[in-house]
Every structure is written in structure tokens, then in C-alpha cells.
PDB file of N, CA, C and O in Angstrom, chain B, residues numbered from 101:
ATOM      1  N   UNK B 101      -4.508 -24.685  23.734  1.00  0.00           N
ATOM      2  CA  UNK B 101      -3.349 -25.525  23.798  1.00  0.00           C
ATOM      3  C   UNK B 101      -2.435 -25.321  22.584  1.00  0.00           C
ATOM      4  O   UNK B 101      -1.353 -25.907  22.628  1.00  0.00           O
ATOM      5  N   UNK B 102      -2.783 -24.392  21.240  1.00  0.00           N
ATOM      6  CA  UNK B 102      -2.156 -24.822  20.255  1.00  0.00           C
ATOM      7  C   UNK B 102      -1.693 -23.361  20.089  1.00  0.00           C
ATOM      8  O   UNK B 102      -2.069 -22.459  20.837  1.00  0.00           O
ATOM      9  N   UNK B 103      -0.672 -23.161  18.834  1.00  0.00           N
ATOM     10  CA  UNK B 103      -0.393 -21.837  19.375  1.00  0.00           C
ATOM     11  C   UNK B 103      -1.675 -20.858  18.293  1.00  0.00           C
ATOM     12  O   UNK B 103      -2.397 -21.366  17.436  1.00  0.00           O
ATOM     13  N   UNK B 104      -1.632 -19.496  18.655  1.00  0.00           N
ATOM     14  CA  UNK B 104      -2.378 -18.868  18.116  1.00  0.00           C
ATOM     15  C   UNK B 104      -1.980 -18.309  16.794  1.00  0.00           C
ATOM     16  O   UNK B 104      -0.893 -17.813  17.093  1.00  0.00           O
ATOM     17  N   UNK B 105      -2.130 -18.097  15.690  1.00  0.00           N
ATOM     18  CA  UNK B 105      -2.034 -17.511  14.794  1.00  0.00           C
ATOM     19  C   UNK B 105      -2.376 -15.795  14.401  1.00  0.00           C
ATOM     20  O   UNK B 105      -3.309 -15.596  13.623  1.00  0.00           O
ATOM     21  N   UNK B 106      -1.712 -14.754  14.879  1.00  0.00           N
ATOM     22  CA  UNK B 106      -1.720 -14.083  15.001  1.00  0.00           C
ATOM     23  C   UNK B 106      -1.068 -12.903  13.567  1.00  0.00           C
ATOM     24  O   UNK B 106       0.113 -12.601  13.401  1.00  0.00           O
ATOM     25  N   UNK B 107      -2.091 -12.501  12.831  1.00  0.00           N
ATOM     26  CA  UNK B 107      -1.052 -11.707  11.884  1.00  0.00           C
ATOM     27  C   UNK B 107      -1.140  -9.666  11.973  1.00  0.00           C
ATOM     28  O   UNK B 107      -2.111  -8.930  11.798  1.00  0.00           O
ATOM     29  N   UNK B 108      -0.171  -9.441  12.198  1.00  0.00           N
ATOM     30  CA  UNK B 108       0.307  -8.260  12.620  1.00  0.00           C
ATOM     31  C   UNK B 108       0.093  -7.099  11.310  1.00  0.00           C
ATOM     32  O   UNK B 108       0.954  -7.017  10.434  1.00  0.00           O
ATOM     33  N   UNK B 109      -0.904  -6.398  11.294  1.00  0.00           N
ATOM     34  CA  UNK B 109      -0.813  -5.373  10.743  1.00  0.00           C
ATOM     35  C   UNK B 109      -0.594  -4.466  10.196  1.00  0.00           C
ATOM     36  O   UNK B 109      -1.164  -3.515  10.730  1.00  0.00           O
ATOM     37  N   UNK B 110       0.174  -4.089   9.028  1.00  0.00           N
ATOM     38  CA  UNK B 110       1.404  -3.420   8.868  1.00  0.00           C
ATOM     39  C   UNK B 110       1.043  -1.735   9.035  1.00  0.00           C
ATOM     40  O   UNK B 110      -0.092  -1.291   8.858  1.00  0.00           O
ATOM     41  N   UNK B 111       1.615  -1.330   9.215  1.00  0.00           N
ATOM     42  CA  UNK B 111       0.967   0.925   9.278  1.00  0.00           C
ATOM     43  C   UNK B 111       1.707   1.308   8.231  1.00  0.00           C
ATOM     44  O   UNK B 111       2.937   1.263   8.253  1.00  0.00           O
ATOM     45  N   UNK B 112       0.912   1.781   7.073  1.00  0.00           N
ATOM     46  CA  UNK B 112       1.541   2.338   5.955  1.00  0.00           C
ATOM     47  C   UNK B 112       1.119   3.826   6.301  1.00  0.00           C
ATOM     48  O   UNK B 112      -0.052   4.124   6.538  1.00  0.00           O
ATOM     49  N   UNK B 113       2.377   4.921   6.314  1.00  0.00           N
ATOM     50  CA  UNK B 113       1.815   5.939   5.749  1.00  0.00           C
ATOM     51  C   UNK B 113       1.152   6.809   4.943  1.00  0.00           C
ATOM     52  O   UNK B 113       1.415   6.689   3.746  1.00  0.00           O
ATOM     53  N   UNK B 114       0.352   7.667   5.252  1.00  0.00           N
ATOM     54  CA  UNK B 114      -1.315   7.659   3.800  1.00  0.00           C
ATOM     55  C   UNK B 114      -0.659   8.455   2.815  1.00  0.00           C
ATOM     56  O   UNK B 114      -1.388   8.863   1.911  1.00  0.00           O
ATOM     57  N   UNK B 115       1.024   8.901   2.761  1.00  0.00           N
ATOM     58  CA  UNK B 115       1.881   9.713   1.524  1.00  0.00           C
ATOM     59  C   UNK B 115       1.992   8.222   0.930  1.00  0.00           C
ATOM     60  O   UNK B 115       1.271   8.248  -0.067  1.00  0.00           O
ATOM     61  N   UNK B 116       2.370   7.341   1.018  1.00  0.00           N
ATOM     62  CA  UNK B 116       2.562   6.377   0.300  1.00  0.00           C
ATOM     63  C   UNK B 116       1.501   4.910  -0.087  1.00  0.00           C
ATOM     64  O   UNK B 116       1.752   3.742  -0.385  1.00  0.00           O
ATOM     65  N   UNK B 117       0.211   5.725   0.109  1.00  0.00           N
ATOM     66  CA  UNK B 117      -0.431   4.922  -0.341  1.00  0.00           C
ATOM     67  C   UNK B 117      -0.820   5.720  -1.389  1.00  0.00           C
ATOM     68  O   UNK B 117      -1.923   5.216  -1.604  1.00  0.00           O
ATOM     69  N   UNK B 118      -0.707   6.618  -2.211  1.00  0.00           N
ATOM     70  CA  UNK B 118      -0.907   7.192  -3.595  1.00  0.00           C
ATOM     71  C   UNK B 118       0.447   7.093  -4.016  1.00  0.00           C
ATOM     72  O   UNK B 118       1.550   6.805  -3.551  1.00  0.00           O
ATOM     73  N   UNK B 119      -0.196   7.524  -5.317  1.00  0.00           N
ATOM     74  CA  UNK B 119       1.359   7.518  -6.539  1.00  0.00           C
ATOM     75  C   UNK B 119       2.082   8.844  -6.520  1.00  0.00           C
ATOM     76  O   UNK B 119       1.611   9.981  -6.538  1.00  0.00           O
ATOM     77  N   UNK B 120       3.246   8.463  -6.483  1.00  0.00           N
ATOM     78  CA  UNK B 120       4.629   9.321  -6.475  1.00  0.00           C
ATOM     79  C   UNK B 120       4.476  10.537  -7.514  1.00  0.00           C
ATOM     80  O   UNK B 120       3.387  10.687  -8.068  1.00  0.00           O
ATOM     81  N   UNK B 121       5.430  11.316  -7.763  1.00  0.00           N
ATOM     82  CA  UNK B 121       4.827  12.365  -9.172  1.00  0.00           C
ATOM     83  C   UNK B 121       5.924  11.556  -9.979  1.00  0.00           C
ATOM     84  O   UNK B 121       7.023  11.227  -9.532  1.00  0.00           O
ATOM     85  N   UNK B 122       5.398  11.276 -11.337  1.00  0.00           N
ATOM     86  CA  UNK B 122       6.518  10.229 -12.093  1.00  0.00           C
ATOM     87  C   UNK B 122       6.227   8.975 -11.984  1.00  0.00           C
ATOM     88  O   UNK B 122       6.342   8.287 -12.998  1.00  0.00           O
ATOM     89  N   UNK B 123       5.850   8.454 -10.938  1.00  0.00           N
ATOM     90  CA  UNK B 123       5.929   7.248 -10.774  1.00  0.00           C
ATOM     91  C   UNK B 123       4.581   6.538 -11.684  1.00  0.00           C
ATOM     92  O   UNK B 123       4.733   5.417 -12.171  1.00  0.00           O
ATOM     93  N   UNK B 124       3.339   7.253 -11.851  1.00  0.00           N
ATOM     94  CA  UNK B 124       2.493   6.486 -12.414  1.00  0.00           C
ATOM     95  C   UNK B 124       1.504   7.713 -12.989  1.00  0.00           C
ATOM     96  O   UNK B 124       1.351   8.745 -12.335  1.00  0.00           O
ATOM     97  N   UNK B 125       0.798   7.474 -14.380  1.00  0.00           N
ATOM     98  CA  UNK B 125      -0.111   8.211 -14.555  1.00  0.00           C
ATOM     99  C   UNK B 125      -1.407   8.377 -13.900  1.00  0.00           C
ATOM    100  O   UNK B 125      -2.379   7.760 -14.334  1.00  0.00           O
ATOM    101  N   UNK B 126      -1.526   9.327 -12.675  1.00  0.00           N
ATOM    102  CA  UNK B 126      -2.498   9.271 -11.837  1.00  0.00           C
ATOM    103  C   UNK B 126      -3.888   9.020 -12.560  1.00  0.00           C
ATOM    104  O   UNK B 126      -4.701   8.422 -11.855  1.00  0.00           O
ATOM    105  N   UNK B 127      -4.323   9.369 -13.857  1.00  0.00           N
ATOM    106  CA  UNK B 127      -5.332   8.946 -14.852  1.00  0.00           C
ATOM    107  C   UNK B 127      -5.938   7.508 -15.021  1.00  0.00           C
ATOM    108  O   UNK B 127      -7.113   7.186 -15.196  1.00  0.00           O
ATOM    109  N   UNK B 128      -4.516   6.534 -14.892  1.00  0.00           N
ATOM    110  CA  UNK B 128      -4.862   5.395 -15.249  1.00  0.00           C
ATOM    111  C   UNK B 128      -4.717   4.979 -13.705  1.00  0.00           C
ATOM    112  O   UNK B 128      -4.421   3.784 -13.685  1.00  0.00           O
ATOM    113  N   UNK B 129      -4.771   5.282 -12.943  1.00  0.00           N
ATOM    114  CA  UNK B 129      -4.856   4.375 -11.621  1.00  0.00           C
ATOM    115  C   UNK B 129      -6.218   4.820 -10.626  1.00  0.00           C
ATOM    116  O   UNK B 129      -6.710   5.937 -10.469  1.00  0.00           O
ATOM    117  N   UNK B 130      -6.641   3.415  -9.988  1.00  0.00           N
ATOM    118  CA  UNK B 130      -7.935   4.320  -9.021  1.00  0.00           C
ATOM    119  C   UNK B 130      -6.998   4.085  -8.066  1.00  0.00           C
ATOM    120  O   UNK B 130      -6.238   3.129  -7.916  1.00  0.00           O
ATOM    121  N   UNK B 131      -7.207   5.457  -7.202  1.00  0.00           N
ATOM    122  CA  UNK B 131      -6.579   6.096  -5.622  1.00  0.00           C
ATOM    123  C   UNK B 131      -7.444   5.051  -4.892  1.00  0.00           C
ATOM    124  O   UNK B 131      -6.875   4.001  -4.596  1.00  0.00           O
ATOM    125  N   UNK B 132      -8.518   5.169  -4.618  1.00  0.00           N
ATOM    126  CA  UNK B 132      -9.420   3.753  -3.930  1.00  0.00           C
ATOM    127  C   UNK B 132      -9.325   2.640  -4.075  1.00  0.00           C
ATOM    128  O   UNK B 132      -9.713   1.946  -3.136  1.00  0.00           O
ATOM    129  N   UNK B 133      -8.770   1.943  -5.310  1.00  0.00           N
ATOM    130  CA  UNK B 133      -8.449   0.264  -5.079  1.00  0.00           C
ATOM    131  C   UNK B 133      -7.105   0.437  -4.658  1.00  0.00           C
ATOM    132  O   UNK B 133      -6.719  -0.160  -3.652  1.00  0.00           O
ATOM    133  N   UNK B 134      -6.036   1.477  -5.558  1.00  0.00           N
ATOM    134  CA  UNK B 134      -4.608   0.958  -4.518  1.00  0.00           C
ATOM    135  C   UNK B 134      -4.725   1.186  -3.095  1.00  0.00           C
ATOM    136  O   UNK B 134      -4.857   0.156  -2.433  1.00  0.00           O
ATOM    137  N   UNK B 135      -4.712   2.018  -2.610  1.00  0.00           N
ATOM    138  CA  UNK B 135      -4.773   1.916  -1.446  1.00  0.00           C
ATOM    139  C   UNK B 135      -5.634   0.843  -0.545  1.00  0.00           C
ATOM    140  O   UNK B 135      -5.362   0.701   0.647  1.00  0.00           O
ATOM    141  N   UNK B 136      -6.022   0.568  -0.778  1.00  0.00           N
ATOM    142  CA  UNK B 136      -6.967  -0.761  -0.429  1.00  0.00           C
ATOM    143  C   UNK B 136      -5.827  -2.141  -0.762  1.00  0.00           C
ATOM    144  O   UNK B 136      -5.606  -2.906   0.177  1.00  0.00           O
ATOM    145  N   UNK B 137      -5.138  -2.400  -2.122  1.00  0.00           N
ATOM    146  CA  UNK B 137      -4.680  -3.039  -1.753  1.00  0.00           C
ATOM    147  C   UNK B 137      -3.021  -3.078  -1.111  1.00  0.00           C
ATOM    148  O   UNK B 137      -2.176  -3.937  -0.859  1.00  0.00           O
ATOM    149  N   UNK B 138      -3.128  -1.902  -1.048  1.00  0.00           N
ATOM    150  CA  UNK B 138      -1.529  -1.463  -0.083  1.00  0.00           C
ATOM    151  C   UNK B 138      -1.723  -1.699   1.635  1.00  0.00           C
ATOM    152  O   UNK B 138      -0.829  -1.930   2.450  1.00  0.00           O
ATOM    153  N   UNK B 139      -3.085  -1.570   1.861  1.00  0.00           N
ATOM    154  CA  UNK B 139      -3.366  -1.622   3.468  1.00  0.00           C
ATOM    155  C   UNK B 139      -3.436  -3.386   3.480  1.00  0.00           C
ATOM    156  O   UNK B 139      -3.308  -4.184   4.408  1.00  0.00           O
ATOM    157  N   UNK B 140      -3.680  -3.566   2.112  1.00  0.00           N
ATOM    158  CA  UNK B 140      -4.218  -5.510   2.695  1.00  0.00           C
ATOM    159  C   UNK B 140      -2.792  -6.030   2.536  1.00  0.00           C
ATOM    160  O   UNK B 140      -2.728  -7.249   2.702  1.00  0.00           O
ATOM    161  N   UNK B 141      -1.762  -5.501   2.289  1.00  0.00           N
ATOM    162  CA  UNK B 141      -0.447  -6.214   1.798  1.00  0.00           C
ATOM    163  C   UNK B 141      -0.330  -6.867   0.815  1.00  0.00           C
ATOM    164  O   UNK B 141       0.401  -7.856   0.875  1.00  0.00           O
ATOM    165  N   UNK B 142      -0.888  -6.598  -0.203  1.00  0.00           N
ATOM    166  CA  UNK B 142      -1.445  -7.225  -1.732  1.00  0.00           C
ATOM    167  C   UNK B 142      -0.396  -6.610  -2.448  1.00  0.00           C
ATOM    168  O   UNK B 142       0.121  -7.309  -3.319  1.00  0.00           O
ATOM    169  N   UNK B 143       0.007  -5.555  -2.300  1.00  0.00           N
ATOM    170  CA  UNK B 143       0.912  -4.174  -3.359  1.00  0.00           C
ATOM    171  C   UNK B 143       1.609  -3.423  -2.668  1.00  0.00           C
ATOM    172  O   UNK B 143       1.217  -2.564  -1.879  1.00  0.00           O
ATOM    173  N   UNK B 144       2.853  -3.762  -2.978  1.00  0.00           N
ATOM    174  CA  UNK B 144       4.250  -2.938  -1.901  1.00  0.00           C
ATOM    175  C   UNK B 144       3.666  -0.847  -2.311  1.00  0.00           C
ATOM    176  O   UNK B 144       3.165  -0.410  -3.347  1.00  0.00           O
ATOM    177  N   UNK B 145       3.974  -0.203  -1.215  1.00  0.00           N
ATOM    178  CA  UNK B 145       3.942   1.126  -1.074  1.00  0.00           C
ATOM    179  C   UNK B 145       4.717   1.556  -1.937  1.00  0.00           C
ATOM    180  O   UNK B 145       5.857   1.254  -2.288  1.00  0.00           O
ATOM    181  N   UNK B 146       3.516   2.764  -2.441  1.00  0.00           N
ATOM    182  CA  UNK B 146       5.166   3.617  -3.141  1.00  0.00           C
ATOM    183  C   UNK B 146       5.553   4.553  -2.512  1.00  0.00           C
ATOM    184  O   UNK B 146       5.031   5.480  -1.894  1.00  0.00           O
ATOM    185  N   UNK B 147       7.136   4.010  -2.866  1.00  0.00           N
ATOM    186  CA  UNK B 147       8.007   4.938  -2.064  1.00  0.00           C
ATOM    187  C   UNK B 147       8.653   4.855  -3.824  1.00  0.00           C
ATOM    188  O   UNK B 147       8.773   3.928  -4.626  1.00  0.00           O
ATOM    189  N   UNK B 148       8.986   6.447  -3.872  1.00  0.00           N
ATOM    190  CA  UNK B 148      10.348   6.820  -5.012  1.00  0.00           C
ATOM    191  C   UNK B 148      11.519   6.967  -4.333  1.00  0.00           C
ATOM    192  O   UNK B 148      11.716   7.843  -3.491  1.00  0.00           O
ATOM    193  N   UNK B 149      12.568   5.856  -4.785  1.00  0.00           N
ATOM    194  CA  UNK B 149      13.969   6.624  -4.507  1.00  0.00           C
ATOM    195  C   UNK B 149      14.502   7.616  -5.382  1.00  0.00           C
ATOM    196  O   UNK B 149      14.370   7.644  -6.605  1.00  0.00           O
ATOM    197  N   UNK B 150      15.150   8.473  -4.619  1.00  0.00           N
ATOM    198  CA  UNK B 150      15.800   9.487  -5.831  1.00  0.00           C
ATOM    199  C   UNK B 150      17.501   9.157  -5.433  1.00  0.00           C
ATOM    200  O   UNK B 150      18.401   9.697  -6.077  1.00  0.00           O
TER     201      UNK B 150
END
């Protein structure tokens, strides 16, 4: 009777769930937690504008 709560998924592409060249010292970041929290919607994708 009530409505459903439904939350929609977002599809990130797997280029933008790692770091850009420039954008971050791949050293100091783990590839396995960002992406993890880029799929949960925790941490916007990187995208570089040029």
C-alpha cells in the first residue's frame, strides 16, 4: 500500500573510477577503496576537464 523505496544505481565507467594522469599521486591513493567508494556514491568520478 505504501510506496516503495527504490534507489537506482548509478553505472560509472571503469576509466573513471581510477585517477586521471595529474589529477592525483597514484602512490598515495588505493585503486581498491576508491573505486569502491565511487560505485557506492560516496566520491564523485574522476573525470579531468581540459
Amino acid at each position: 500500500m505504501g510506496n516503495k523505496l527504490v534507489r537506482k544505481r548509478h553505472i560509472v565507467e571503469e576509466r573513471y573510477t581510477k585517477p586521471q594522469q595529474g589529477l592525483y599521486m597514484s602512490k598515495d591513493v588505493d585503486i581498491k577503496k576508491l573505486k569502491k567508494l565511487i560505485l557506492e556514491s560516496k566520491l564523485a568520478p574522476c573525470y579531468l576537464r581540459v
